[in-house]
Backbone as a printed PyTorch tensor [residue, N CA C, xyz], in Angstrom:
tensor([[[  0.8610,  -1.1770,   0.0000],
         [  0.0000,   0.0000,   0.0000],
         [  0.9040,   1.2350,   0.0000]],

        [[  0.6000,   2.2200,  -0.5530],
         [  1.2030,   3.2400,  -1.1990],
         [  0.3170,   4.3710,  -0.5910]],

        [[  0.7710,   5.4010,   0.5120],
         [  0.4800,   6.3470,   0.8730],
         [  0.8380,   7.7060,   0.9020]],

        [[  0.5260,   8.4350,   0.0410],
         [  0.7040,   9.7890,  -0.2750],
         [  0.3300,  11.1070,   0.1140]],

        [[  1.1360,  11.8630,   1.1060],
         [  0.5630,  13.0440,   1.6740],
         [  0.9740,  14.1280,   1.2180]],

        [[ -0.0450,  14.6200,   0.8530],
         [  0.1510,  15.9190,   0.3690],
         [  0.9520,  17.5850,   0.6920]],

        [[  2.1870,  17.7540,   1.0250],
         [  3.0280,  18.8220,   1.7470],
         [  2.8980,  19.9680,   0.3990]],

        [[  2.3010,  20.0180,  -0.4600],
         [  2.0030,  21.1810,  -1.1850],
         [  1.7520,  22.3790,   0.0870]],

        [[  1.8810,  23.9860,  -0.7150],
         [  1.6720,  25.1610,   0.0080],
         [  0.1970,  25.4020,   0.7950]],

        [[ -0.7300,  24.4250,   0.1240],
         [ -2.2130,  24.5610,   0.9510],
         [ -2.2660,  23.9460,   1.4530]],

        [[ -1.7780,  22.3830,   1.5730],
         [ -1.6830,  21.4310,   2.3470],
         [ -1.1080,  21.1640,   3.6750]],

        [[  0.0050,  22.4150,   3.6090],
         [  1.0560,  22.2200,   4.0740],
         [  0.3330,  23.5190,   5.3660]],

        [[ -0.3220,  24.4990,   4.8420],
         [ -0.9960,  25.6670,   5.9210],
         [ -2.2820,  24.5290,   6.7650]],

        [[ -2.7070,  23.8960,   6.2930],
         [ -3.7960,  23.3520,   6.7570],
         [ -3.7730,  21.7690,   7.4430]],

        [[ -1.6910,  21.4350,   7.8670],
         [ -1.7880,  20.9200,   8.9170],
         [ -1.0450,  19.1700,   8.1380]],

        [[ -0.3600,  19.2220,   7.0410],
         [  0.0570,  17.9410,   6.1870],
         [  1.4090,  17.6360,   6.8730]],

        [[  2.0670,  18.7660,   8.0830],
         [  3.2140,  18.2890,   8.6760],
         [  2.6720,  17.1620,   9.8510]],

        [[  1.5610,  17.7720,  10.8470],
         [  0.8290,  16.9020,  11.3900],
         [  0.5740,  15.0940,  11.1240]],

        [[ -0.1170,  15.8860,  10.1080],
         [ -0.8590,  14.2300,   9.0930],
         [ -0.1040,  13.2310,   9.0940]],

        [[  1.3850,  14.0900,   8.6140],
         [  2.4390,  12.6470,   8.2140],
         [  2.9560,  12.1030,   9.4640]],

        [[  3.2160,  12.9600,  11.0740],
         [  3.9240,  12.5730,  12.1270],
         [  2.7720,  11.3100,  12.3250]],

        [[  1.5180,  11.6180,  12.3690],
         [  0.4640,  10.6880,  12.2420],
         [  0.7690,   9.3800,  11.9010]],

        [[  0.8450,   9.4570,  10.4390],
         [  1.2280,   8.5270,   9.6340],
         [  2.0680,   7.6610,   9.8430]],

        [[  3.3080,   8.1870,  10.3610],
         [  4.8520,   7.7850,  10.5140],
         [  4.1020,   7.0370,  11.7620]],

        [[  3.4870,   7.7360,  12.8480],
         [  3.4290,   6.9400,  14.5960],
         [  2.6110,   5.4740,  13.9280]],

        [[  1.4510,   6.2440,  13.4120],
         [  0.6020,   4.5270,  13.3940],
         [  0.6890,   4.0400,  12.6490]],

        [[  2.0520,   3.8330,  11.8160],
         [  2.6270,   2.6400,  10.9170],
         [  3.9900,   1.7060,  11.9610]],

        [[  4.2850,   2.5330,  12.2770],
         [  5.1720,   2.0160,  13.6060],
         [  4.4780,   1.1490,  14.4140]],

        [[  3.2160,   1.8250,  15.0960],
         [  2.6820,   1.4330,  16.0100],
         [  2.0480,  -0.0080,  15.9150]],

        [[  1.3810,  -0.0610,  14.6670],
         [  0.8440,  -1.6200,  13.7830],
         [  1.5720,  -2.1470,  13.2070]],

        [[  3.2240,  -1.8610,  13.1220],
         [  4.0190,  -2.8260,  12.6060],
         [  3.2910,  -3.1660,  11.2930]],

        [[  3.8150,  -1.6880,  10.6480],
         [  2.9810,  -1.8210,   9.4150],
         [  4.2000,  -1.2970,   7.7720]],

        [[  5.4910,  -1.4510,   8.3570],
         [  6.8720,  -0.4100,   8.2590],
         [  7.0210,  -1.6780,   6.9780]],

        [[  6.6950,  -2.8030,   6.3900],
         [  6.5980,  -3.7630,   5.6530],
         [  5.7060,  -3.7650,   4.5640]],

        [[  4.2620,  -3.0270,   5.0110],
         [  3.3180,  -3.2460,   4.1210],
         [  2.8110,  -2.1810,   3.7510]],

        [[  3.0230,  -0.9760,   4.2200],
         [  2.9030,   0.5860,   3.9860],
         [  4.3790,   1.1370,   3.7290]],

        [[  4.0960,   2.2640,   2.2270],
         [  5.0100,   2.9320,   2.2290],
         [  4.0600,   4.2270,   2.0200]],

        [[  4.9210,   5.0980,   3.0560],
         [  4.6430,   6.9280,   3.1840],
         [  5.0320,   7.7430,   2.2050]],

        [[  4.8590,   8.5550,   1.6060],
         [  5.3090,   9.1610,   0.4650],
         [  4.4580,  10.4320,   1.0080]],

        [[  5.7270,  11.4720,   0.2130],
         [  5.0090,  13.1450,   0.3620],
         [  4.5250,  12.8560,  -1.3730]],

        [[  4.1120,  13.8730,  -1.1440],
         [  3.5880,  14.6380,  -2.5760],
         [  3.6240,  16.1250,  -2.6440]],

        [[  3.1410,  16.6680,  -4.2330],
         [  3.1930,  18.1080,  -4.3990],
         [  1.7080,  18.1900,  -4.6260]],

        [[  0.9870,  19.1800,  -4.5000],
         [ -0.6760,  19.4490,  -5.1130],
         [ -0.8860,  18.1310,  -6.4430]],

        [[ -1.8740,  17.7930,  -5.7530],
         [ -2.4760,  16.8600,  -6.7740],
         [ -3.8290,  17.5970,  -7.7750]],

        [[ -3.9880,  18.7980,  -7.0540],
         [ -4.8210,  19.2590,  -7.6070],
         [ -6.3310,  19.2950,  -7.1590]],

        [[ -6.5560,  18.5760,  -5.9920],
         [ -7.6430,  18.1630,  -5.7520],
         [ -7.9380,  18.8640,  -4.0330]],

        [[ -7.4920,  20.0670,  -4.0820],
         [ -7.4560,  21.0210,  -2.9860],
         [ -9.0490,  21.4620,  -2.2700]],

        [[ -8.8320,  21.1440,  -0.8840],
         [ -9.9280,  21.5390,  -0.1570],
         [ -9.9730,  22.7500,   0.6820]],

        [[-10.8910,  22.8090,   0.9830],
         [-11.3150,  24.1890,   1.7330],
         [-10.4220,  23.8670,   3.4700]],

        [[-10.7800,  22.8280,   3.4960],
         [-10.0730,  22.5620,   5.5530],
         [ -9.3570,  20.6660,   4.7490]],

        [[ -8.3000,  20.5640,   6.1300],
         [ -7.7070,  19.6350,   5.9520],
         [ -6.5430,  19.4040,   4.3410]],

        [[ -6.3790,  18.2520,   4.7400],
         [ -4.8880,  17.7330,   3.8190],
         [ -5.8360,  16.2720,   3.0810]],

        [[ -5.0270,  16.8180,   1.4430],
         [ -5.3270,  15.3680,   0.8670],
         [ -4.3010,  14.1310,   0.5250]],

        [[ -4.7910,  13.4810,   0.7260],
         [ -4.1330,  12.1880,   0.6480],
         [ -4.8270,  10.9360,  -0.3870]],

        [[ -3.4040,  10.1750,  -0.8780],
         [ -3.9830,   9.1650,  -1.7480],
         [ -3.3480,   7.9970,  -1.1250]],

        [[ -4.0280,   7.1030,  -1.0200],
         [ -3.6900,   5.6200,  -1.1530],
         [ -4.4890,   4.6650,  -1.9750]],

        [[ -3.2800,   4.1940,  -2.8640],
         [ -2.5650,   3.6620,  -3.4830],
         [ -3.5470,   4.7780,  -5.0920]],

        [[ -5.0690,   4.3270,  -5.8560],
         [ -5.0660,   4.9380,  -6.8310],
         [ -6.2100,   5.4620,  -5.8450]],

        [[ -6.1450,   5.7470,  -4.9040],
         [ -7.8040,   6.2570,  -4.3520],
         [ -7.5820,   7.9840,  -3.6980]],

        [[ -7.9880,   8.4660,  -4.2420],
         [ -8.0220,   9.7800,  -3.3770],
         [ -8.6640,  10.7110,  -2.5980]],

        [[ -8.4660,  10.4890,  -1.2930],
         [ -9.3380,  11.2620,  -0.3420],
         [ -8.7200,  12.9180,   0.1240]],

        [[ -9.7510,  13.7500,   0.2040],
         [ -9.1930,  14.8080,   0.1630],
         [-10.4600,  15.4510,   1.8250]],

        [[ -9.5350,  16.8570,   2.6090],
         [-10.4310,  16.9800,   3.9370],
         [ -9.7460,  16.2890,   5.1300]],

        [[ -8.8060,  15.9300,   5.5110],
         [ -8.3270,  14.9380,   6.0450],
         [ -7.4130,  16.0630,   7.6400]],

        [[ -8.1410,  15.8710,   8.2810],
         [ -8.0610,  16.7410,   9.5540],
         [ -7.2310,  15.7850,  10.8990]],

        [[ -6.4680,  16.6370,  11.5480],
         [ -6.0290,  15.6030,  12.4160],
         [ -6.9190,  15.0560,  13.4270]],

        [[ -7.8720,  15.5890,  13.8570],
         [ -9.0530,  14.7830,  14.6270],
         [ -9.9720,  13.7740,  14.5230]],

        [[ -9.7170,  13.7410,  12.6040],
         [-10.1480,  12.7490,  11.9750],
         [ -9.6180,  11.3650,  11.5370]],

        [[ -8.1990,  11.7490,  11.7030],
         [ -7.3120,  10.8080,  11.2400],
         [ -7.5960,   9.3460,  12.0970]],

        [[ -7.7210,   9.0600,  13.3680],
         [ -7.6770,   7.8520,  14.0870],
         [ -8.7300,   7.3340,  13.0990]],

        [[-10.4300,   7.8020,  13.1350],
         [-11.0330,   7.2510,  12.0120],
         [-10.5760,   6.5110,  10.5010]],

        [[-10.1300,   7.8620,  10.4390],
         [ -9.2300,   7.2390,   8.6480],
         [ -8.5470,   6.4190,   8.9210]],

        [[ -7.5030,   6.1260,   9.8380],
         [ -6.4430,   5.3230,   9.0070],
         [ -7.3350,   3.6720,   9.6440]],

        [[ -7.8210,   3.7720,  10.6850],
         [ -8.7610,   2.1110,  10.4120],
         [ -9.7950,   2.0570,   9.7290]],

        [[-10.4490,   2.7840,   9.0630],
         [-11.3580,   2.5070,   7.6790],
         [-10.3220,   2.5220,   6.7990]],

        [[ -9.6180,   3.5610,   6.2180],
         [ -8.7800,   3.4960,   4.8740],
         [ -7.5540,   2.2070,   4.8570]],

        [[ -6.9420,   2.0270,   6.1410],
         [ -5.6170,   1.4340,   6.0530],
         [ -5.9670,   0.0530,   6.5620]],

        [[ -6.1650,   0.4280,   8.0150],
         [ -6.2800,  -1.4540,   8.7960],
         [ -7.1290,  -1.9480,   8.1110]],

        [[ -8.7800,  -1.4550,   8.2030],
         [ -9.1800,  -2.4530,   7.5620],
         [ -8.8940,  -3.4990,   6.4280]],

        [[ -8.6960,  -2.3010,   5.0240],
         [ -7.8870,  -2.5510,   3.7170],
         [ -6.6960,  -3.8180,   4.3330]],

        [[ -5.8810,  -3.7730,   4.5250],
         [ -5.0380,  -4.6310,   5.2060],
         [ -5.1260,  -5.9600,   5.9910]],

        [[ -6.8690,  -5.8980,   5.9410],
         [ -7.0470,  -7.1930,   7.4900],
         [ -6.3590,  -6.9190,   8.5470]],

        [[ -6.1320,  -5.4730,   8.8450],
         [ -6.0060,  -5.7840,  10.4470],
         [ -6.7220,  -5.4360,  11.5990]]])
């Protein structure tokens, strides 16, 4: 699985340094450093009003808030994964 965060200039005001420390903890945390790879990105183009967008693998979710994230990453990631 292929995870892409967005550190573009809007992304990047609206909190994509956050997102990724995120990212980085609960791939660690699920011993997931095997089956996830993190990747930045530049504007994909698909810019929101609040939050950071992100793609994994061809799917792209965009809105992605750090209060939201515990949600996301076990719908988008564990589940996807069986874990």
């Amino acid at each position: 699985m292929i995870i892409q965060i967005c550190v573009g200039s809007s992304c990047h005001i609206k909190g994509s340094a956050e997102i990724v420390a995120l990212f980085q903890k609960a791939v660690e945390e699920y011993h997931l450093e095997t089956e996830v790879t993190l990747a930045g990105s530049f504007c994909t183009g698909q810019c929101n009003r609040v939050g950071v967008t992100v793609q994994i693998d061809d799917e792209t979710y965009t809105g992605l808030k750090v209060e939201d994230f515990k949600d996301f990453f076990k719908e988008k990631v564990l589940s996807v994964l069986g874990k």
